[in-house]
C-alpha positions in Angstrom: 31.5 32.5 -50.6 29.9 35.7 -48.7 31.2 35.9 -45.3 27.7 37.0 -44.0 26.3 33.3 -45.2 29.1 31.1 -43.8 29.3 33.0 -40.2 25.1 32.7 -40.0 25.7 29.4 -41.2 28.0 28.4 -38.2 26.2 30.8 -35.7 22.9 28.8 -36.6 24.5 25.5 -36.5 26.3 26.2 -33.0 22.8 27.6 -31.9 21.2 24.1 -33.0 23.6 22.3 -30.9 23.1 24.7 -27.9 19.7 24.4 -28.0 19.3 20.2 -28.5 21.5 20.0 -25.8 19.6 22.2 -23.5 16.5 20.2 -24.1 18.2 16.9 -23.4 19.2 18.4 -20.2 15.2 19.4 -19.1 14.2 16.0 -20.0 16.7 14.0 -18.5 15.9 11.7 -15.7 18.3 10.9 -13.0 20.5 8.0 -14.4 21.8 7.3 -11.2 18.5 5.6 -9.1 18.6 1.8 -8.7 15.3 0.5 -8.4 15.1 -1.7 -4.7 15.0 1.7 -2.5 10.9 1.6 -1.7 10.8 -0.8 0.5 13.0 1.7 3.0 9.6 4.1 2.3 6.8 1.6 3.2 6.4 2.9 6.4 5.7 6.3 4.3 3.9 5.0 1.1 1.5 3.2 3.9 0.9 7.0 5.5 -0.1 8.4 2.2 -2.4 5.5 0.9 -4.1 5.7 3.7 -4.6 9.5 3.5 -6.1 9.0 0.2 -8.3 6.1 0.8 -9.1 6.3 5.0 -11.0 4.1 6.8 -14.6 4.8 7.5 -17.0 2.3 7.3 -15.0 0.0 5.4 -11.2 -0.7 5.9 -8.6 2.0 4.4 -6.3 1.3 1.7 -3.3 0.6 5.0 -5.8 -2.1 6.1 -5.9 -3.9 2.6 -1.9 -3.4 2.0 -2.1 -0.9 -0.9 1.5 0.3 0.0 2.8 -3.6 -1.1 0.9 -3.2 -4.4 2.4 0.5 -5.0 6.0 -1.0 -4.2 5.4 -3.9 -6.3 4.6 -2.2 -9.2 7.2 0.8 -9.2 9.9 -2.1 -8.8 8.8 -4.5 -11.5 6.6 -2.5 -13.7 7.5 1.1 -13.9 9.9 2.6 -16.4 13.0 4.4 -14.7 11.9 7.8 -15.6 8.8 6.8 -14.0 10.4 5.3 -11.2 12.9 8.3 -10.7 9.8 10.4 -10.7 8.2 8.5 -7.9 11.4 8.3 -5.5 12.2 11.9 -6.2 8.6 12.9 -5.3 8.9 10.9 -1.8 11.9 12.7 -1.0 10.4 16.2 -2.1 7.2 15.3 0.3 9.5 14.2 3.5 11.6 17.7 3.3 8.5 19.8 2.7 7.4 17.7 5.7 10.7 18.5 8.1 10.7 22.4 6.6 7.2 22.9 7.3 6.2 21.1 10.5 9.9 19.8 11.9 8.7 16.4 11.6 8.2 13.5 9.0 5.1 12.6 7.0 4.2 9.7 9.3 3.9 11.7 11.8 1.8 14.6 11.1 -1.6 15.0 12.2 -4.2 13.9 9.3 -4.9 18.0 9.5 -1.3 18.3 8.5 -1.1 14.8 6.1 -4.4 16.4 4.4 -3.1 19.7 3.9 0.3 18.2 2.1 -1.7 16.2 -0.1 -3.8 18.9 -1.2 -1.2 20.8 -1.9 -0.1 18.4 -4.3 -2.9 17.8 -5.9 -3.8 21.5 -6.3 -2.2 22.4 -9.9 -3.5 19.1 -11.1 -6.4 19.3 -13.7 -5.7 15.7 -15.3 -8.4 17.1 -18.0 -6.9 20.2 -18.7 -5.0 20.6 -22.3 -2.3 21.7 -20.4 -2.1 18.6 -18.1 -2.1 16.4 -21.2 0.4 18.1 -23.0 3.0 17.8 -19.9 1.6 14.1 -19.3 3.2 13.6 -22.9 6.1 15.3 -22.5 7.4 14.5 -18.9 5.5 11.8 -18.0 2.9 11.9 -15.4 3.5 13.5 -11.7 4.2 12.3 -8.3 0.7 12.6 -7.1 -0.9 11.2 -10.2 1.0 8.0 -10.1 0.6 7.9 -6.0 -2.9 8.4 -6.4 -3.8 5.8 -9.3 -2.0 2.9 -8.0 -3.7 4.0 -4.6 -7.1 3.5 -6.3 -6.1 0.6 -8.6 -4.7 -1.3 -5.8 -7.1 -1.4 -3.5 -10.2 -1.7 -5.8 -8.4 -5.2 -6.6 -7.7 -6.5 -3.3 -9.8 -8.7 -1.4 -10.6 -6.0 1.1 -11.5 -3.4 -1.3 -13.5 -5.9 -3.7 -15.7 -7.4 -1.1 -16.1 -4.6 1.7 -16.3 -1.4 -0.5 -17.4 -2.7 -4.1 -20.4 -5.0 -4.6 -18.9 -8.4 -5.4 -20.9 -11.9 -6.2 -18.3 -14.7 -6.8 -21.1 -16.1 -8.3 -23.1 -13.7 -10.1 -27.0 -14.6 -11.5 -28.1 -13.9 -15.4 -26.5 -11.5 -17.2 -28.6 -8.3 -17.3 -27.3 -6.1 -20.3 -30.1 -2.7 -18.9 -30.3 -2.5 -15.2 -31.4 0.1 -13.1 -29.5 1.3 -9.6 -31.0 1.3 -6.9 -30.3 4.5 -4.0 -26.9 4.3 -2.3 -25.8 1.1 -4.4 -22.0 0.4 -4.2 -19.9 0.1 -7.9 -19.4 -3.2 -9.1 -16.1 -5.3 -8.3 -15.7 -6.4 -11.8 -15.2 -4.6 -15.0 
């Protein structure tokens, strides 16, 4: 056997293992988060629901208890990368909280709560090839799984389907062509 072939051989080989293990390392979640730890970050989740849907003329998503349907559905629902991602993202939020303003999330100023936010959501184009292809690949971010429970959960609660969206419990005729009139609120229903 050449001697050139079997040390590529075993260089390439080792190089394979190097590399698999590296990429199992980068896409690894932490093993060690228990789900049961959100209901010590209510208080929080509540802070940042409300920051995305406030109050105004209608009730915010605090008002409607957005922050039970988030904790719900990260404990019961959510796979434990997801879940990981979610806790991890908390944490990350409250010490960019402490570093920047000395002080937690809960209490900044909406200046400060809006700022944060934004900074989150910044680097987010969710329709971006990009986006998708890290979606794929390590699952979706902090933010995007804060922000679509946030909408999802209070566009189902009683608050959110009665006050903000147009709700009949007893709608007329079906009407397959329709048109809108100026200012009309979205439909509760799908």
């Amino acid at each position: 056997m050449n001697r050139r072939t079997a040390i590529g051989g075993i260089l390439g080989i080792a190089g394979l293992g190097i590399a698999s293990v590296s990429v199992l390392k980068y896409f690894k979640t932490d093993i060690d988060i228990s789900k049961g730890k959100l209901v010590n970050y209510e208080s929080l989740i509540s802070e940042l629901v409300d920051v995305i849907i406030p109050p105004t003329e209608t009730p915010g998503a605090k008002s409607a208890k957005v922050q039970n349907f988030v904790i719900n559905y990260m404990e019961e629902c959510a796979s434990i990368k997801e879940y990981t991602k979610f806790f991890n993202g908390l944490n990350d939020l409250q010490e960019t909280c402490l570093d920047s303003y000395g002080i937690p999330f809960e209490e900044c100023s909406d200046i400060q709560k809006n700022e944060q936010l934004e900074n989150l959501d910044s680097g987010l184009d969710s329709n971006s090839m990009f986006m998708k292809i890290s979606n794929k690949l390590r699952g979706r971010s902090f933010f995007n799984i804060l922000k679509t429970l946030t909408i999802e959960g209070y566009c189902i609660s009683s608050v959110g389907a009665t006050q903000h969206l147009a709700y009949l419990p007893f709608p007329g005729k079906y009407e397959a062509i329709t048109t809108l009139k100026t200012n009309q609120k979205a439909w509760a229903t799908k």
